[in-house]
N, C-alpha and C positions, 0 to 999 in steps of 0.2 A: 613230606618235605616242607620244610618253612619258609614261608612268603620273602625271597629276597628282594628289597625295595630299590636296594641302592647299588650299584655292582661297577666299579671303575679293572679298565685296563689297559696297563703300561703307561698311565700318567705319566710325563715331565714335565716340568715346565724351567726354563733357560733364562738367566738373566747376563747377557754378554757371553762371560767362560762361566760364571758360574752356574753348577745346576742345584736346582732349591727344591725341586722332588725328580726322582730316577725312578723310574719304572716301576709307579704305586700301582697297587693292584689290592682293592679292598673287596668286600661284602658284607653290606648290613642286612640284615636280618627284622622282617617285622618282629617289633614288640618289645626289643631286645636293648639295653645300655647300653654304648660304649666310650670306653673310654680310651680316648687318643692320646698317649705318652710321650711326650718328646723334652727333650731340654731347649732349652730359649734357641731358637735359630734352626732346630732341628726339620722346619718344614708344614708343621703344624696348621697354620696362620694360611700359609698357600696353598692348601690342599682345599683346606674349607673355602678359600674364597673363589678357585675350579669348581665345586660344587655346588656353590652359589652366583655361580654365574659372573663374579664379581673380577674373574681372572680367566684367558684363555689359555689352557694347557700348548705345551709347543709340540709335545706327541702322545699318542695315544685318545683313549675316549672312554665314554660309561655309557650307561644305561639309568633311568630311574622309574621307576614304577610299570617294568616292564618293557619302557619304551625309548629306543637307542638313536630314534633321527633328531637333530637339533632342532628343527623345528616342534618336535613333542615334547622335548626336553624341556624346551622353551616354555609350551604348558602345562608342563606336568610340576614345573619347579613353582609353582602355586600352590601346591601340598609341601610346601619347606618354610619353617620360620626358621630365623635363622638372626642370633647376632656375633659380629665380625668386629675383633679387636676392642675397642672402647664402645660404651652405648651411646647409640646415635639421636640423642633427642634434642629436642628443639625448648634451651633453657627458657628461655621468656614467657614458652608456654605454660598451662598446668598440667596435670598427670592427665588429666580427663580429655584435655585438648589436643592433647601428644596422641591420646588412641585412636581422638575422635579422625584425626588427620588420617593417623595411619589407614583408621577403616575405608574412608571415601578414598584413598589410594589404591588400595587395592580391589577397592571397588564389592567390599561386604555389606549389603544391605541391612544387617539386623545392627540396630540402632543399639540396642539392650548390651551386646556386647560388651560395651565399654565400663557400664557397672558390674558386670559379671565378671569379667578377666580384672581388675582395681581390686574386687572383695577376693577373688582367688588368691594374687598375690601381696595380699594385706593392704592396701595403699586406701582402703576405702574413706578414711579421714583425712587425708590429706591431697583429695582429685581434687582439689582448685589452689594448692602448692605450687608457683614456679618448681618447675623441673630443677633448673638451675639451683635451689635453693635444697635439695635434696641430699643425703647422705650418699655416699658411695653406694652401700647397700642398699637404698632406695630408689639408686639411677639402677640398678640390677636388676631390681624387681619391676621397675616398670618397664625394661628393655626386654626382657622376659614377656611381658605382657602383653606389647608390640609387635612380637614374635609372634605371640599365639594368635592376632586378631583374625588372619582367615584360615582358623581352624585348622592347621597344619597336622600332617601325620608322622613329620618328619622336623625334631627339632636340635638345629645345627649350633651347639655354643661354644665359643671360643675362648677358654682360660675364664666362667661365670664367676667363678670363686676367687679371683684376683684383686685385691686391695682388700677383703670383706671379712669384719671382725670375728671370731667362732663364732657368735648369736648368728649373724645374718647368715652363715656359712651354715648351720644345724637349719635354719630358716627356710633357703633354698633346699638342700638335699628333700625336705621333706615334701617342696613346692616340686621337686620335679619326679620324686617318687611315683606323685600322687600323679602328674601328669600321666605318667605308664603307666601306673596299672589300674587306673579308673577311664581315662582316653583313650586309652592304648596305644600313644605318639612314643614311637624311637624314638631316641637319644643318641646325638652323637659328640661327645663331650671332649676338650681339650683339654690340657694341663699339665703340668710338669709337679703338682704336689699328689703321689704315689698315694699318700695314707685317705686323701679324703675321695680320689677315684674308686676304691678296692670299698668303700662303705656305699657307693652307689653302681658298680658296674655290671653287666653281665658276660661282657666280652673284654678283651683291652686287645687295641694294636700298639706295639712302641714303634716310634719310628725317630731314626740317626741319619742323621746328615743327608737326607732329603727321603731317603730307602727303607720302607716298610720291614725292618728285620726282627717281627715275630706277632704274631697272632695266636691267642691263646685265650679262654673262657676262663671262667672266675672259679670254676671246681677245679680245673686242670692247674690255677696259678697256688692254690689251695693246696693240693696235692704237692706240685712242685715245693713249695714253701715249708709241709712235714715232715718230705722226705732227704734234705738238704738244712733244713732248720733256718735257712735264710732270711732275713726281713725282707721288708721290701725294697729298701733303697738296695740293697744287697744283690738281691735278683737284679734289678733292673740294671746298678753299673756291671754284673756279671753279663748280662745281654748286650748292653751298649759297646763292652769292651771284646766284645767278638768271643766268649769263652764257647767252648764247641760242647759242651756238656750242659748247654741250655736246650 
């Protein structure tokens, strides 16, 4: 049986009357892509920032790394990098400053880090760059980077490929490739663009109007897609719009 890391059940969370996740109930799997499908509003955004601590669920609960009391949760979510919404650096710094910070944060002693995670995600020329003075794609990649600094096993990205031209976008896929299957760090990816998930995933869940409505691995969407001739955007508004022959 394969190493479940990450396991939520009956997630919601409430805002007034509206509810923005119903009753999620995931499982990620070590080792494994996935990627989280939703259209803008669908939930996405809220789920990852429950998982990252960043939001309290209004019911339900998970587990992560085995371990289901909030107080473990609490330390176990130290094997999670994780970026949420826009990347969060500090413009005035430089790229090298931005890690340096992050490391003494979290509290990782290895100094070396900070050249090592820069040449991973290419920025090796330009660690004394204000951040702020950075391309879109280069605030990615070093947000990414920042993620990685205490060696996480678990890396949570929300919408990475958003604003980023196809170079940066082929750039990344390869940067996080390489993180699976040379790390061995899960992925749990967001996005609402179908074609460039399907070149990276190993699993996908879509989720609609806050509700997890379908779970399904990359040979079975495979399958699905030979025997219906479907594209992707196709499948997906067929699942979205409730068709019962999904």
């Amino acid at each position: 049986m394969e190493n479940i890391i990450l396991q939520t059940h009956g997630i919601s969370v409430k805002y007034g009357n509206f509810l923005a996740l119903d009753d999620v109930s995931i499982s990620l799997k070590s080792k494994h892509i996935y990627g989280f499908i939703g259209e803008n509003g669908a939930g996405k955004t809220t789920l990852m920032k429950v998982l990252t601590g960043l939001l309290y669920p209004t019911n339900g609960d998970f587990s992560l790394f085995g371990k289901n009391k909030p107080c473990d949760i609490l330390k176990m979510r130290r094997h999670i990098g994780s970026t949420i919404e826009a990347p969060a650096l500090y413009p005035e710094y430089s790229a090298y400053r931005n890690l340096e910070l992050q490391r003494i944060l979290i509290g990782n002693p290895d100094k070396a880090i900070c050249d090592k995670l820069l040449g991973m995600v290419g920025l090796t020329e330009v660690k004394d760059k204000k951040a702020g003075k950075f391309s879109m794609g280069m605030k990615q990649r070093l947000s990414i980077a920042m993620a990685l600094v205490g060696k996480p096993r678990l890396l949570i990205l929300d919408e990475p490929i958003n604003g980023l031209d196809p170079k940066n976008i082929s750039e990344l896929r390869s940067l996080l490739k390489k993180l699976n299957e040379e790390n061995d760090v899960t992925l749990f990816l967001s996005s609402h663009i179908l074609n460039e998930l399907y070149l990276l995933a190993t699993d996908y869940y879509i989720i609609h109007k806050g509700r997890i409505i379908k779970s399904i691995t990359h040979d079975e969407l495979d399958e699905k897609l030979s025997v219906t001739g479907q594209s992707l955007e196709e499948y997906f508004l067929s699942v979205t719009g409730g068709d019962s022959n999904v």
